[in-house]
N, C-alpha and C positions, 0 to 999 in steps of 0.2 A: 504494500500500500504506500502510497508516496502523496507524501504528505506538506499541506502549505499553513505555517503558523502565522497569526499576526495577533497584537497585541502590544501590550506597555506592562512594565513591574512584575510584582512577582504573580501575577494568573498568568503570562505569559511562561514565566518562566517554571509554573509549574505544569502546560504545556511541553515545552521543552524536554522536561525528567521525565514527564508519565509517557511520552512516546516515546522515546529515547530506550524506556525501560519493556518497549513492548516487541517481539520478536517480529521481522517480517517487516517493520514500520519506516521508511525514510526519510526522513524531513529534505525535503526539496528546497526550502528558503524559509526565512522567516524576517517579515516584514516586521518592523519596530513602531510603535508610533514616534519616537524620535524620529526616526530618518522621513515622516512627515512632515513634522513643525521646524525643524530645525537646519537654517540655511547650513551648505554643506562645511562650509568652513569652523561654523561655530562645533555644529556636532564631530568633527574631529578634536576641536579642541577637550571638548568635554569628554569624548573618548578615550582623549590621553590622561589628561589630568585627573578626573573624576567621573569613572564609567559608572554605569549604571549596571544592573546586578544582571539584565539579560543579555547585553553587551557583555558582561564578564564571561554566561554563558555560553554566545555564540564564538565566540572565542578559540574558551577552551575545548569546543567540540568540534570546534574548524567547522562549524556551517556558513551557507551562504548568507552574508546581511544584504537584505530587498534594499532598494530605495526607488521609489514612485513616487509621483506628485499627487497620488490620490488614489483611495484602494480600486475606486471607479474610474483611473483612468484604461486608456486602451492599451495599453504597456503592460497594465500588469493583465490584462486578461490576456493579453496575447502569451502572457509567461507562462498562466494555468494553461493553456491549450499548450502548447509549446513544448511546455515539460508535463506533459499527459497526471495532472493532478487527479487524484482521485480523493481526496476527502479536504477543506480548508476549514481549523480549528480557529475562533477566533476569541480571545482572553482579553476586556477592556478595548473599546474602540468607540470612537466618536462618530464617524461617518456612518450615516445610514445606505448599506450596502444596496448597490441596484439590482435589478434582475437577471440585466445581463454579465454579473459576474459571478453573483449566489449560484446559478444554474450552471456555471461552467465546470466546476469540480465531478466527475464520474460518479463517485457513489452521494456525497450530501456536500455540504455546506454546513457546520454547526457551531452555535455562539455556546459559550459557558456565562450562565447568568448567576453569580451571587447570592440567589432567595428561591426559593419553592415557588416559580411559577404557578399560576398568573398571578398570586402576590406578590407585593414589592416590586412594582417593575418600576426602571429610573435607574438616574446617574449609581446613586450608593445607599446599597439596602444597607449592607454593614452598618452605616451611622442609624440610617431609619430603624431599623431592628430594635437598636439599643438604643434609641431616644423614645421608642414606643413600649419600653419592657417588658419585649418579649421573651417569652421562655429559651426557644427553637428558631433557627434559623435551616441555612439547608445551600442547597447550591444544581441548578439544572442545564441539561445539556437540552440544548433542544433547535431544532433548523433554521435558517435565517431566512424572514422569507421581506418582504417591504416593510414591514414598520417594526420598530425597537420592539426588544422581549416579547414577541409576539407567536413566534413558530411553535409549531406541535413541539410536544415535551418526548425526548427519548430515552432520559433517564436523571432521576433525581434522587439523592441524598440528604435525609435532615441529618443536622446539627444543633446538639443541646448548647443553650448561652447558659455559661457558670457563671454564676454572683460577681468575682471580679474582673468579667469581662470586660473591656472597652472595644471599640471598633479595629482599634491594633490588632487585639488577642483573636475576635473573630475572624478579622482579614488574616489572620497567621493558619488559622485553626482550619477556616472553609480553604486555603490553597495547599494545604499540604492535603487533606482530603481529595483532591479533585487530582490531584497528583497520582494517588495513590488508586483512584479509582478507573483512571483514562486507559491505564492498558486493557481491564475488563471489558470496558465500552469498549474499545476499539476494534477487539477481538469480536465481541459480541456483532459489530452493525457490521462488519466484516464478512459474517457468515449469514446474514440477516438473520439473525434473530433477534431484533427491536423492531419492533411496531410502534410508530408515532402516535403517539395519540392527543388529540386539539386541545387549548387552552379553554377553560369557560370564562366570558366575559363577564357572566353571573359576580365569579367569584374573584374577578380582577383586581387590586390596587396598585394605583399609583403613587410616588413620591416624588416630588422635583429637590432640586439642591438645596443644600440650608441657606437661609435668608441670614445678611451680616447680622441683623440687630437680633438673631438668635445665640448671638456670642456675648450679647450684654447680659448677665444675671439679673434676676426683678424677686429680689427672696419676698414681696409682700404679693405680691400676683402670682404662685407657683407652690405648693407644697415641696417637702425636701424629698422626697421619692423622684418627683419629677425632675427638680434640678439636678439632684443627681445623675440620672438616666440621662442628660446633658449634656453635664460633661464628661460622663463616660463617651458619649456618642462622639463629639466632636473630637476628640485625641485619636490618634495624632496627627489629623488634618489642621482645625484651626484650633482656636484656646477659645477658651470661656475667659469672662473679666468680672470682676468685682471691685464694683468702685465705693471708695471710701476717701473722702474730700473731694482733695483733685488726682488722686492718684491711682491706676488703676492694677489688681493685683489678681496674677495666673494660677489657678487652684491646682493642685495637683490630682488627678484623677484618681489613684491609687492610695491618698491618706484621705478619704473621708468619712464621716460617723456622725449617723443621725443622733441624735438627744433626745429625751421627751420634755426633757426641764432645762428650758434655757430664759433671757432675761430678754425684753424687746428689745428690737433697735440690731445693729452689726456693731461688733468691735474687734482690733488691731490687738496684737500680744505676740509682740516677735516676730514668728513666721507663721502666726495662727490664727485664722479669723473664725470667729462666731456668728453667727447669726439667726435670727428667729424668723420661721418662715410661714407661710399662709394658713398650714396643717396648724399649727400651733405648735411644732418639734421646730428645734432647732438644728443647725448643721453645722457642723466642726471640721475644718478646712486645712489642714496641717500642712507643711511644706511648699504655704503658700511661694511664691516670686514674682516682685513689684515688676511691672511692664517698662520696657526700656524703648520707646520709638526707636 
């Protein structure tokens, strides 16, 4: 089976391992999203000085690195026909793939989406998951067909979320799963024994990106469950802020502890803030650090 990756960070790159680790499998190229956004001069710079982790891996396994102006350009589908693709894995992508090159691969075309389709569809369940405190998350393989998270489902995995997850520990936890499970899948559509089966729109949700002024805490409008679930969600994309004067201060995700008996109002004490939240519990903020523009 000869195979075409594309992708950014580590879904791509655990792409990379799960085929890598499947007998029979070749990876034919693997387009980056770097080598999209990034004029050619700079991405060699940052290739040299500070690669990035699937960069490290095509590397060391001497595959081919793609570079197109667009996965919908005619260049790269002349590449699929060209080098007689037969399946194209896609981990993180912005462009919405067209017809004419989803259908060019032999046997499918298949995105890895992050969430148990058709929930969570959108840029990042990872945050959405843990700012809506859910138990389970999950992660699905399913075909790409014209519009985002949308194709039949071919194979899905839940994942339990543990008490100190943040959206790191999740995005750690769903890519080494997907890792681990790509050579089965692969085997499996290989011999066809996957049957797709349709998304219900019934039971669809969507999430868009977090809004900035989701990064300002409001401890009198929010119980501390919520806030919490916050800034677990947002680490370690953006930070959450707590402002006290004029100075605004970076919670740490990992030192926090609700109270039931705290005093109104937020207050400073070294590296630990306080504060009383909407529940009526208060929240304990440890290993606070003040924000440096």
């Amino acid at each position: 089976m000869r195979v075409v990756l594309v992708g950014k960070g580590q879904m791509l790159c655990a792409l990379i391992e799960g085929c890598r680790a499947c007998r029979g499998v070749e990876i034919a190229g693997v387009f980056r999203y770097e080598n999209l956004i990034m004029p050619e001069w700079r991405l060699r710079l940052s290739d040299f000085f500070k690669p990035s982790v699937e960069n490290t891996l095509i590397k060391r396994y001497k595959l081919r690195d793609l570079r197109f102006p667009s996965i919908n350009s005619e260049a790269f589908r002349k590449f699929l026909l060209e080098n007689n693709i037969d399946l194209m894995l896609v981990g993180t992508w912005r462009e919405k793939i067209k017809r004419e090159i989803f259908e060019v691969p032999k046997l499918a075309s298949v995105n890895v989406h992050p969430s148990l389709l058709p929930e969570y569809r959108g840029p990042n369940p990872y945050l959405q998951v843990i700012k809506n405190r859910e138990n389970f998350s999950g992660f699905t393989f399913h075909l790409i067909d014209e519009k985002f998270d949308n194709g039949a489902i071919l194979y899905q995995k839940r994942i339990d979320i543990l008490p100190y997850y943040t959206s790191k520990e999740l995005r750690d936890r769903t890519v080494f799963e997907v890792k681990e499970a790509l050579p089965g899948f692969l085997v499996a559509l290989d011999k066809g024994e996957i049957v797709p089966v349709e998304q219900s729109e019934a039971l669809a949700t969507y999430f868009p990106n977090i809004e900035e002024d989701e990064m300002m805490l409001d401890f009198g409008r929010e119980t501390a469950e919520e806030i919490v679930a916050r800034i677990k969600a947002l680490h370690p994309w953006l930070p959450c802020y707590v402002t006290i004067g004029k100075e605004l201060y970076i919670p740490n995700p990992y030192e926090m502890e609700i109270i039931k008996e705290c005093p109104k109002g937020i207050s400073l004490e070294g590296d630990t803030i306080t504060a009383s939240c909407r529940c009526g519990y208060g929240l304990v903020m440890r290993k606070v650090k003040k924000y440096r523009s």
